[in-house]
KEKE-3310 file (N, C-alpha, C; in steps of 0.2 Angstrom, whole numbers, plus 5000, padded with zeros to 4 digits):
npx = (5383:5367:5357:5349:5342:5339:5331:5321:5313:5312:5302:5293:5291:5297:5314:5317:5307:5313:5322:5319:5313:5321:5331:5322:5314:5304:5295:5290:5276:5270:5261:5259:5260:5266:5279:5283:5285:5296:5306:5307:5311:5323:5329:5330:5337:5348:5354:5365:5372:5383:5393:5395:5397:5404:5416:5415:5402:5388:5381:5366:5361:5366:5370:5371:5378:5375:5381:5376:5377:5392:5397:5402:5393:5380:5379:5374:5364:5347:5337:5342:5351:5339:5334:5342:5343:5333:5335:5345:5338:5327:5333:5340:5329:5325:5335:5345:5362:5371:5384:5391:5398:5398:5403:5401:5409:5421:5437:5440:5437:5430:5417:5414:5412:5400:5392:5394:5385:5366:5358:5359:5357:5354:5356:5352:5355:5360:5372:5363:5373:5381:5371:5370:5380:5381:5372:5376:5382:5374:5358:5347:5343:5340:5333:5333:5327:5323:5315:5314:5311:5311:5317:5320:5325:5320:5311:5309:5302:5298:5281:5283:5281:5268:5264:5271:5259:5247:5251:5256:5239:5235:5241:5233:5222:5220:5223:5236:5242:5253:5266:5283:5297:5309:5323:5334:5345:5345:5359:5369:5378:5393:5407:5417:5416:5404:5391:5384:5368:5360:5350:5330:5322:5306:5298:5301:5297:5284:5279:5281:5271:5259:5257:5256:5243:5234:5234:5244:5253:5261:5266:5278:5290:5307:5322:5334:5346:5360:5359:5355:5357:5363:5364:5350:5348:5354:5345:5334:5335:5337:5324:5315:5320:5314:5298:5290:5283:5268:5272:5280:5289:5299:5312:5319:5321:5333:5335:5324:5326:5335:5327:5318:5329:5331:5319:5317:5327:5323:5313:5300:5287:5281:5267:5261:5267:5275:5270:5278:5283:5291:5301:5307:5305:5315:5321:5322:5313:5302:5305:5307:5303:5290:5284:5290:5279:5280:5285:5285:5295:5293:5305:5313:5304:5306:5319:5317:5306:5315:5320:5312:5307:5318:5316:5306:5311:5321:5316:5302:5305:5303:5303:5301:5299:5297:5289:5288:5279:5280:5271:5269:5271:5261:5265:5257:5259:5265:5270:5260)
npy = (4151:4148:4141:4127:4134:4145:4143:4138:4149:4156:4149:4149:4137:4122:4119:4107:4101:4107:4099:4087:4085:4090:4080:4070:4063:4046:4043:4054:4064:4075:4091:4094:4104:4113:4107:4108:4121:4122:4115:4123:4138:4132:4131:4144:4150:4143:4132:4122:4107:4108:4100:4100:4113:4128:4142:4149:4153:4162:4172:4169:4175:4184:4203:4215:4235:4251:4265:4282:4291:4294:4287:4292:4304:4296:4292:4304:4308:4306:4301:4292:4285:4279:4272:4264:4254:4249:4241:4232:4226:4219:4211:4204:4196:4186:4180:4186:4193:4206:4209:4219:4234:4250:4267:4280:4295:4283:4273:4260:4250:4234:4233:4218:4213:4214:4206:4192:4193:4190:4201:4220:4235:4251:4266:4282:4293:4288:4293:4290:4280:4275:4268:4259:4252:4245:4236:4230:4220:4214:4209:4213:4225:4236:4254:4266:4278:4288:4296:4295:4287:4271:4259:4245:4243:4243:4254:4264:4276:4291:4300:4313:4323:4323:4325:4338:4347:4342:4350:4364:4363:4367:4376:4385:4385:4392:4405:4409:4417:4420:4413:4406:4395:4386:4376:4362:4355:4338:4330:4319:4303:4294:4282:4290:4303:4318:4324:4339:4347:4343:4337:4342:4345:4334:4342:4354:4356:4353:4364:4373:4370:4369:4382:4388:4382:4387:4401:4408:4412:4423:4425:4416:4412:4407:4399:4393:4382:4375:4360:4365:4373:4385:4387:4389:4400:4410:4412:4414:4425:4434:4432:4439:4450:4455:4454:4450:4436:4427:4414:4399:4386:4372:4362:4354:4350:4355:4366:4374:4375:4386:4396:4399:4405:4418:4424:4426:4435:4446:4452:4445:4436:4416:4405:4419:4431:4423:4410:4393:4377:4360:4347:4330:4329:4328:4324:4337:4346:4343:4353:4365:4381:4392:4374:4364:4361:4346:4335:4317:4306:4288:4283:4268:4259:4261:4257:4243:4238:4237:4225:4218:4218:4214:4200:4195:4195:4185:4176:4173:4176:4186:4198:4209:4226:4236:4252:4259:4267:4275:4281:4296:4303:4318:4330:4340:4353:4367:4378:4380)
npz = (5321:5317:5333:5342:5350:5346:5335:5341:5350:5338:5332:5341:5347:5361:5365:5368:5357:5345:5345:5343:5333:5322:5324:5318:5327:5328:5337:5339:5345:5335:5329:5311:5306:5315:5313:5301:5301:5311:5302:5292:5297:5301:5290:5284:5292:5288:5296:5304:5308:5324:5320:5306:5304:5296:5297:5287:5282:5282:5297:5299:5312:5315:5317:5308:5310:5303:5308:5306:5319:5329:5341:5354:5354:5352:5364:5372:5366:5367:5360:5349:5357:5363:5352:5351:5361:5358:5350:5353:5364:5359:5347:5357:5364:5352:5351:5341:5337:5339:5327:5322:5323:5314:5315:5307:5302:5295:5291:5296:5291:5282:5270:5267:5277:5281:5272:5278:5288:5295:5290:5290:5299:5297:5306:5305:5291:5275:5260:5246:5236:5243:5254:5241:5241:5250:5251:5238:5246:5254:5255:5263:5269:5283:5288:5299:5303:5295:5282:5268:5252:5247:5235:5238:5252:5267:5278:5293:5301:5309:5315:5313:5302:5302:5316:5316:5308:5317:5329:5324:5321:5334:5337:5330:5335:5344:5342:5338:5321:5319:5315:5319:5313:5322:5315:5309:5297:5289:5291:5275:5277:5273:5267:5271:5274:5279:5274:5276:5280:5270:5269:5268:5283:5289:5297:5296:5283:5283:5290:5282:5274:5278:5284:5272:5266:5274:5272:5277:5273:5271:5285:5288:5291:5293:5301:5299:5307:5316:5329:5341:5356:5358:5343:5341:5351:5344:5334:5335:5342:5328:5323:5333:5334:5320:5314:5327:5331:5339:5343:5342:5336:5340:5332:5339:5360:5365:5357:5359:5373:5370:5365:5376:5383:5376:5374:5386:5387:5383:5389:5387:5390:5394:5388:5387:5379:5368:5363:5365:5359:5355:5351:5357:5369:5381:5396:5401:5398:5407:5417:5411:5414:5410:5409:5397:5380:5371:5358:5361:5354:5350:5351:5357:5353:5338:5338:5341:5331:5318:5322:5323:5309:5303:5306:5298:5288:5288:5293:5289:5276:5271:5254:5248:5251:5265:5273:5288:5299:5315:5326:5335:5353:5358:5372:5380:5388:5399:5391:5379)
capx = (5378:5360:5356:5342:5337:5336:5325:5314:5312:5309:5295:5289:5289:5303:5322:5317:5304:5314:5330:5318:5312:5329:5333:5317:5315:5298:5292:5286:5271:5268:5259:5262:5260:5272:5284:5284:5289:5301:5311:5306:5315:5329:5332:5330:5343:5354:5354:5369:5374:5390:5399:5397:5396:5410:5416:5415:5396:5385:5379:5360:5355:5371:5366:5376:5375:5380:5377:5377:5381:5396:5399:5401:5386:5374:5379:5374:5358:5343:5333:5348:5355:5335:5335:5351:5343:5327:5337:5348:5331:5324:5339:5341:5321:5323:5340:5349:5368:5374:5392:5398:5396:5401:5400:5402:5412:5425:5440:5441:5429:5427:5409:5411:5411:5393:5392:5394:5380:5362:5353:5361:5353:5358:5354:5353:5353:5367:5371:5361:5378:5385:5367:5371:5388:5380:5369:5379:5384:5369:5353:5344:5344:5334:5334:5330:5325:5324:5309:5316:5307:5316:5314:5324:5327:5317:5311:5306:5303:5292:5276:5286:5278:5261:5263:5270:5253:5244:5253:5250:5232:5232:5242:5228:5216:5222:5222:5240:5244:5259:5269:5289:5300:5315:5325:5341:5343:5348:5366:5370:5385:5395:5411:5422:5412:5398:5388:5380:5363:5360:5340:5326:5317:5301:5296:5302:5292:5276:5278:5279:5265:5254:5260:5251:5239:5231:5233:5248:5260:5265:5268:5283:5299:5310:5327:5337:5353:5363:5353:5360:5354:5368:5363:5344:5347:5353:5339:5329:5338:5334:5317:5312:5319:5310:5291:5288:5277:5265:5271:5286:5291:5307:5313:5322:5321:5338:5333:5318:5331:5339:5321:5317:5331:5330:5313:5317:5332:5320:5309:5293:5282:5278:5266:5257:5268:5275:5272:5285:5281:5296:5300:5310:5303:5322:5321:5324:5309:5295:5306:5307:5298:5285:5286:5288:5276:5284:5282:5289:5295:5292:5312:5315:5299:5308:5321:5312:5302:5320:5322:5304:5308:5326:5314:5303:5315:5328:5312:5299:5308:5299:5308:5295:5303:5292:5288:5283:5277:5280:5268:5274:5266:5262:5264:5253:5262:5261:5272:5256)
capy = (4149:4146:4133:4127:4139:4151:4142:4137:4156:4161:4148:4149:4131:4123:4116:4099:4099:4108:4094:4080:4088:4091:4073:4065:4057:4045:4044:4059:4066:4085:4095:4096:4113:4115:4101:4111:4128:4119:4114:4130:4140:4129:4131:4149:4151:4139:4127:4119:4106:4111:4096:4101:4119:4130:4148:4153:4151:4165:4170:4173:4178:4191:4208:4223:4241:4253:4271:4289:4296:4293:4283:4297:4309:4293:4290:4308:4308:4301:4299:4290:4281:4276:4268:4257:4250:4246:4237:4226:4222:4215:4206:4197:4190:4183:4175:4188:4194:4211:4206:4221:4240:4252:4273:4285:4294:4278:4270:4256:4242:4231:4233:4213:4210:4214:4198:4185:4194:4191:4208:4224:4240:4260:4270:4290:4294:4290:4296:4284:4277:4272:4262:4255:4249:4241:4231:4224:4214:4212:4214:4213:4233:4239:4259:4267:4286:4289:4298:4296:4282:4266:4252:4238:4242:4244:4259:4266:4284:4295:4303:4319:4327:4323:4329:4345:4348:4344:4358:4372:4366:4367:4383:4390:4384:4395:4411:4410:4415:4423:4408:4404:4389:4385:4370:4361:4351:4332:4325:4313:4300:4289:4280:4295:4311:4319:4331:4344:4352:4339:4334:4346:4339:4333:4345:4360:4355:4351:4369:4378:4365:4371:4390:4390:4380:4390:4407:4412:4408:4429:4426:4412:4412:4400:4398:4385:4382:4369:4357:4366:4378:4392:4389:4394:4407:4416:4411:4416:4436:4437:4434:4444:4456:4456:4454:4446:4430:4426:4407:4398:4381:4370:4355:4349:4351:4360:4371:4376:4380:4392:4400:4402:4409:4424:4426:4430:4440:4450:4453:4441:4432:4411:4408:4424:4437:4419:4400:4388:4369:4355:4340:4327:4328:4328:4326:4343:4349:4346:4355:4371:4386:4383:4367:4365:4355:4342:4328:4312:4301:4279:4279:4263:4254:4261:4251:4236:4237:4235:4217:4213:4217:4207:4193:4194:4193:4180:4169:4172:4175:4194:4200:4214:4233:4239:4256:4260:4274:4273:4287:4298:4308:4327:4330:4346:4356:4377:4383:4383)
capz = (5317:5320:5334:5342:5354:5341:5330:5347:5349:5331:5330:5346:5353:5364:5363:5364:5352:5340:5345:5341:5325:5318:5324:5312:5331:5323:5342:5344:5341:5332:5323:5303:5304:5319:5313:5296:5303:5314:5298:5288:5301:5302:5283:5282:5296:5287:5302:5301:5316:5325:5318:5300:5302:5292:5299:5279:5282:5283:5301:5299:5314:5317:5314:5306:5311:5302:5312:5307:5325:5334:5350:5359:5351:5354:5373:5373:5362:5369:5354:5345:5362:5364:5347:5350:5367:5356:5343:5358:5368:5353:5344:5363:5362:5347:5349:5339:5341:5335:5329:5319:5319:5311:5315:5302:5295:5297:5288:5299:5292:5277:5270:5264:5283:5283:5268:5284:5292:5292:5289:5293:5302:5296:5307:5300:5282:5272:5254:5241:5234:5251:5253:5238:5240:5257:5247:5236:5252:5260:5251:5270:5276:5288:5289:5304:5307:5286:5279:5262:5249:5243:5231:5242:5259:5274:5280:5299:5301:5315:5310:5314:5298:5305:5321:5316:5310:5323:5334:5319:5322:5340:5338:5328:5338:5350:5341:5334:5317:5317:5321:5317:5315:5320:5315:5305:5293:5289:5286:5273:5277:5266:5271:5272:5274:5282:5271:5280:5279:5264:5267:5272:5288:5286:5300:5290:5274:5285:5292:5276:5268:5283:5281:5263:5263:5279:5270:5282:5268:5271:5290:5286:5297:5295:5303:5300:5312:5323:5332:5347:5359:5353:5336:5343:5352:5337:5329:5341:5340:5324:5324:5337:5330:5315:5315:5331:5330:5345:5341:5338:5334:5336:5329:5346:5365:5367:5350:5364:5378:5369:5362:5381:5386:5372:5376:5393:5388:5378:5395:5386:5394:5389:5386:5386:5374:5365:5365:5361:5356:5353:5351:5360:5378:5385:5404:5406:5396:5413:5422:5412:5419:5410:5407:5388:5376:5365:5354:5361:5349:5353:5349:5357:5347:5330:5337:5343:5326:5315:5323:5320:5302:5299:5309:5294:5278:5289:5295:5284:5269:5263:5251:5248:5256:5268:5276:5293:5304:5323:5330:5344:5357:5359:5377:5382:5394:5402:5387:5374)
cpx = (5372:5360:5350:5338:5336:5332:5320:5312:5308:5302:5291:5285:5298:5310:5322:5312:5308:5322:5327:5315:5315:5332:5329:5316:5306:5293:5286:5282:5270:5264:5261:5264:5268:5280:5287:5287:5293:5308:5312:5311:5322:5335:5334:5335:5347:5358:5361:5372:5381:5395:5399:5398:5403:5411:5417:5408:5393:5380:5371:5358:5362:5368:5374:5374:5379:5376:5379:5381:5383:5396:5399:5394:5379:5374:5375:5368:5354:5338:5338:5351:5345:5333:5338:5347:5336:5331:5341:5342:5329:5326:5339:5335:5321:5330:5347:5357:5370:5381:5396:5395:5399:5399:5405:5405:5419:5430:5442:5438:5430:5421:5408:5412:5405:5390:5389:5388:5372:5355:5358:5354:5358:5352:5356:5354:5360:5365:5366:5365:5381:5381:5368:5376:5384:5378:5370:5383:5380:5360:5348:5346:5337:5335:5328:5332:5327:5319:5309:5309:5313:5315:5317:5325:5320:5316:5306:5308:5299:5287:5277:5281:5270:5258:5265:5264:5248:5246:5252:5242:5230:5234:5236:5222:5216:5224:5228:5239:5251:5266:5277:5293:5307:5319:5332:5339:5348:5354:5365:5377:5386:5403:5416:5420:5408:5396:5382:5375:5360:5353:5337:5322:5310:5296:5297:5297:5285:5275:5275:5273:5259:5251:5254:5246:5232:5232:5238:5253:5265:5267:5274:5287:5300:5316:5332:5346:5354:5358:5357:5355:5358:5364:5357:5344:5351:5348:5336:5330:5335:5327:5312:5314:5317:5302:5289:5283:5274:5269:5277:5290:5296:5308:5315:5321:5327:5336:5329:5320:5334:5332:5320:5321:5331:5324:5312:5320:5327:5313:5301:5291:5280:5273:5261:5258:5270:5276:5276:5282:5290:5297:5306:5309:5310:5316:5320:5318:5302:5297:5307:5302:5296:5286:5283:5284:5279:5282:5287:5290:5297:5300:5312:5309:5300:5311:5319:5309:5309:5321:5317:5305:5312:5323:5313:5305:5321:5322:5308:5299:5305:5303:5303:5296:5297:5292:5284:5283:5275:5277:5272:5270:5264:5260:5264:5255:5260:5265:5267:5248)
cpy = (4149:4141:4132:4131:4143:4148:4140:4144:4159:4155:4146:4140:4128:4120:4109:4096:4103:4102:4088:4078:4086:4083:4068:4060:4054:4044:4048:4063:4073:4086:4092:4100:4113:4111:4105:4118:4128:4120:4121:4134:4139:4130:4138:4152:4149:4135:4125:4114:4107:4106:4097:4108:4123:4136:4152:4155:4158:4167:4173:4178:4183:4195:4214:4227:4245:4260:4278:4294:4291:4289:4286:4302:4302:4291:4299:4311:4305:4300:4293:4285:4275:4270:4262:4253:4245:4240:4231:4223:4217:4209:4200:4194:4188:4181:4179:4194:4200:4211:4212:4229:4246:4261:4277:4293:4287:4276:4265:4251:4240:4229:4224:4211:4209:4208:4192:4189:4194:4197:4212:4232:4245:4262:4279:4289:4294:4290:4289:4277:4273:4267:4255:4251:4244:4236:4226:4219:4211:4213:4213:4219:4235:4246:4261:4276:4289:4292:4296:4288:4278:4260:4246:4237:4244:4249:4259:4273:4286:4298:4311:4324:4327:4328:4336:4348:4349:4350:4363:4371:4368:4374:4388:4393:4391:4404:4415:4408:4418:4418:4405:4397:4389:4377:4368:4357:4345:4331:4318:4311:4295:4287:4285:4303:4311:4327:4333:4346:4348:4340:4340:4341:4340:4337:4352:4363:4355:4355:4374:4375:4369:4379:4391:4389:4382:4398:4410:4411:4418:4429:4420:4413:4406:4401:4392:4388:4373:4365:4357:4372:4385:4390:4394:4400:4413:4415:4414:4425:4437:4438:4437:4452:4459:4458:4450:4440:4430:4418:4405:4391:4378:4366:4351:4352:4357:4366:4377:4379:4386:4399:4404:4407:4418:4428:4429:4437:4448:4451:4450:4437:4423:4409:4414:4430:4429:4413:4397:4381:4366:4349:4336:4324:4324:4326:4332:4346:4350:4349:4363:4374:4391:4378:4368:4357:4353:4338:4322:4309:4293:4277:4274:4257:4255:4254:4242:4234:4235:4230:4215:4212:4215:4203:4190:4194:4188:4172:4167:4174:4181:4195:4209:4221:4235:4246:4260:4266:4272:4278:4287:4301:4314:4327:4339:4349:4366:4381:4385:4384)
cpz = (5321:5325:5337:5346:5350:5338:5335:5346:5343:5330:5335:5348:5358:5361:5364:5360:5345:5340:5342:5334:5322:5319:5323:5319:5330:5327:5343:5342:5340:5327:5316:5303:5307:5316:5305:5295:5306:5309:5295:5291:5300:5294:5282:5286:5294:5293:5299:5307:5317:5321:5311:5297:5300:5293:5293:5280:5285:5291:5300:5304:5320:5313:5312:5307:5307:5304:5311:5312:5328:5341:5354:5360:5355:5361:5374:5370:5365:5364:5352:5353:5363:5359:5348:5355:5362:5352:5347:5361:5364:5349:5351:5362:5357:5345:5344:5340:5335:5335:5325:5319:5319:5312:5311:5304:5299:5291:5288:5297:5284:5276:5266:5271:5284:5280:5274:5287:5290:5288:5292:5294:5300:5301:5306:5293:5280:5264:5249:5236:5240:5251:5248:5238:5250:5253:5242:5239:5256:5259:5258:5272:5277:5289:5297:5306:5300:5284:5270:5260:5245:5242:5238:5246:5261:5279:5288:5301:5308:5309:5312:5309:5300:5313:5321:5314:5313:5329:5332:5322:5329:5339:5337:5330:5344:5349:5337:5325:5314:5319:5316:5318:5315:5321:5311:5299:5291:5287:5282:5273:5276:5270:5273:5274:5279:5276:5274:5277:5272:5261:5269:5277:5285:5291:5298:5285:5277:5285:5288:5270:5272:5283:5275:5263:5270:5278:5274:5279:5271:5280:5292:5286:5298:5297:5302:5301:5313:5325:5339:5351:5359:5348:5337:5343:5347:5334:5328:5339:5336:5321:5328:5337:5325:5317:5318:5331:5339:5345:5340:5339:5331:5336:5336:5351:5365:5364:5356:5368:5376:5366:5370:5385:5382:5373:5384:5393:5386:5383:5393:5392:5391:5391:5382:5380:5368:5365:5361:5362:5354:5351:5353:5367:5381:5395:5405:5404:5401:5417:5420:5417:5412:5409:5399:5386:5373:5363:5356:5356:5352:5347:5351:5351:5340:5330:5337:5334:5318:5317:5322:5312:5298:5303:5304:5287:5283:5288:5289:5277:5265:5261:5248:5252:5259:5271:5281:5297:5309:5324:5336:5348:5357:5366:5380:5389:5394:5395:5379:5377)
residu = (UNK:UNK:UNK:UNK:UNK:UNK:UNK:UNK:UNK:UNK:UNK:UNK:UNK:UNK:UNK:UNK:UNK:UNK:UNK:UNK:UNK:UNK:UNK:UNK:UNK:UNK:UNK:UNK:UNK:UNK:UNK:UNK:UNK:UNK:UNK:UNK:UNK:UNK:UNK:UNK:UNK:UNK:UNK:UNK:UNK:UNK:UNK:UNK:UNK:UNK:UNK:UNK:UNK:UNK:UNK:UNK:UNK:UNK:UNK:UNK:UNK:UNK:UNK:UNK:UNK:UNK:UNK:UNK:UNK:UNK:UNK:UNK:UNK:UNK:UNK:UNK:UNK:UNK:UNK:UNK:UNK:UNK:UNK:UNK:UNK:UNK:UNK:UNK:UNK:UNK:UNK:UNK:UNK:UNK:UNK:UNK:UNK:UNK:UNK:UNK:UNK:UNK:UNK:UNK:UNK:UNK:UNK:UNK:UNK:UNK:UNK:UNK:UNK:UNK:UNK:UNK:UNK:UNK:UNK:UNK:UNK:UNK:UNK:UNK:UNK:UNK:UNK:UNK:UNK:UNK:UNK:UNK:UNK:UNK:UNK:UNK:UNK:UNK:UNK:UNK:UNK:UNK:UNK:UNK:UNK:UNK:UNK:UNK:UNK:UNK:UNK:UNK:UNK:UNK:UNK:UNK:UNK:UNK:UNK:UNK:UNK:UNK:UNK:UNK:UNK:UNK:UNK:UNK:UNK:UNK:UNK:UNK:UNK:UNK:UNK:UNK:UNK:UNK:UNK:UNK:UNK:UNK:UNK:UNK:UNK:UNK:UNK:UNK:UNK:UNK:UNK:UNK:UNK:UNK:UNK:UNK:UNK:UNK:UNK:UNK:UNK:UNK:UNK:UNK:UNK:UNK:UNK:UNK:UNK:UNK:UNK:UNK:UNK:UNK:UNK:UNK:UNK:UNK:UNK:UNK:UNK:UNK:UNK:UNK:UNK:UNK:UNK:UNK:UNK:UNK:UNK:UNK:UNK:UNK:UNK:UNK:UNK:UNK:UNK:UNK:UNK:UNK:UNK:UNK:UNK:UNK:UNK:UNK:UNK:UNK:UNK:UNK:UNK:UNK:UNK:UNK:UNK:UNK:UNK:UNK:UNK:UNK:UNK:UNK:UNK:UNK:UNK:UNK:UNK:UNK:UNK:UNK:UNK:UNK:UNK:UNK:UNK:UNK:UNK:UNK:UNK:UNK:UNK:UNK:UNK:UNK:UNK:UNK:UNK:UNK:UNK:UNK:UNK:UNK:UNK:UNK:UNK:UNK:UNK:UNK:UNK:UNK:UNK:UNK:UNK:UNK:UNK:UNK:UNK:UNK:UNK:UNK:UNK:UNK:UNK:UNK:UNK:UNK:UNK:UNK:UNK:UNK:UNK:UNK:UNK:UNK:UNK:UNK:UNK:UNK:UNK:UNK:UNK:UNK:UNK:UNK)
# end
């Protein structure tokens, strides 16, 4: 259950001013206000003192997760492994305990476990029924890395569709208009599946939004693959054997490694015969040759930014879904 450090923390004064609060001690001198959001707090956490508290009892300030990629894929992801470090950093500063979670596809879990929990966090896209079936145990979710739109839950996306944008305009700037994409597309997962290839990314849709609305709708090359560097460099073949692009844009880092290896194979030059842009800024990406440009994305501050918002429906009670936009970086490197 809640105790007092945590409700010192969530209203920002100490543990024996919240001890002597809670304990009506008539001594001691406080604020209104403060003494007023002392309790406030203490109510919204369902304070309950150790000697009357009951393990039936709801823990507010545990969290649920319930996570698209595997334990294994997310140690192995740095987007997705960056997310989860944001979402433990921030639960710790603010007194909160992740007690249950759950990686998909799974058979192993009761979804009224999440009931006893104060909020729960999905991370990736699951089917809109599977949400639902959350929700009727937990009307506090937090979605993290979702572009989609939702009456109820709580949305945190990248401005992925934005930044691709801005790279077509830098491309253009630059003389390209012959310019390719390559990329995948979104899984959606529900408690027993994974459906492939489900969503269009939001980096796909910019591309060909971009495409049109810049008259180059007849120079539009899409590829859609793996989010792999094999998948790529098939990609990659086929479009250089077709009507070569000066230009060519891909959804992930690796996607990128396998672009450059083709481009070699195919004795080109980057970026002189054709530029490549990414996104992810892996590690390995300043050390290509060239160094490849990409779009960082402020994955830990998504997840950071999930705890700031189960702070704000546990403490300050919104009930109101919100929709946020984490900007990310474009880091301008020798491959455009």
């Amino acid at each position: 259950m809640a105790n007092i450090r945590n409700i010192a923390k969530l209203s920002g004064v100490s543990k024996a001013t919240v001890s002597r609060i809670l304990n009506q001690d008539e001594s001691f001198s406080v604020s209104d206000t403060t003494r007023k959001r002392v309790l406030e707090t203490a109510r919204r956490l369902n304070y309950i003192p150790a000697s009357n508290a009951s393990k039936d009892s709801v823990e507010r300030l545990h969290l649920g997760i319930v996570n698209c990629v595997s334990a294994e894929d997310e140690l192995k992801d740095p987007y997705f492994r960056e997310i989860k470090i944001g979402i433990e950093e921030q639960a710790e500063l603010w007194g909160m305990m992740l007690f249950k979670e759950i990686h998909l596809p799974s058979y192993d879990y009761d979804l009224k476990d999440l009931s006893l929990c104060g909020a729960v966090i999905v991370i990736g896209t699951l089917t809109e029924a599977f949400l639902a079936s959350i929700y009727h145990y937990n009307h506090n979710i937090v979605i993290v890395d979702d572009s989609r739109h939702f009456l109820n839950y709580d949305v945190i996306h990248n401005d992925f569709d934005q930044q691709t944008q801005n790279v077509l305009d830098l491309m253009k700037s630059k003389g390209h208009q012959k310019i390719a994409f390559i990329g995948g597309r979104k899984n959606l997962s529900d408690n027993k599946s994974i459906k492939h290839n489900e969503l269009l990314d939001v980096r796909e849709q910019s591309y060909l939004n971009w495409m049109k609305l810049n008259d180059l709708g007849k120079y539009i090359n899409v590829q859609v693959t793996q989010w792999s560097t094999e998948g790529a460099m098939k990609a990659a073949k086929k479009i250089l054997a077709l009507d070569r692009p000066t230009a060519i844009l891909t959804a992930s880092d690796p996607q990128a490694i396998g672009v450059y290896r083709i481009i070699q194979e195919f004795g080109l030059s980057i970026p002189k015969d054709i530029a490549v842009v990414s996104f992810d800024d892996i590690e390995m990406a300043q050390y290509l040759y060239p160094s490849l440009t990409t779009v960082k994305p402020a994955a830990k501050i998504m997840g950071k930014e999930a705890i700031n918002l189960v702070r704000e429906r546990l403490v300050d009670n919104r009930k109101v879904s919100l929709k946020i936009t984490v900007n990310s970086n474009l880091i301008i490197r020798e491959s455009l």
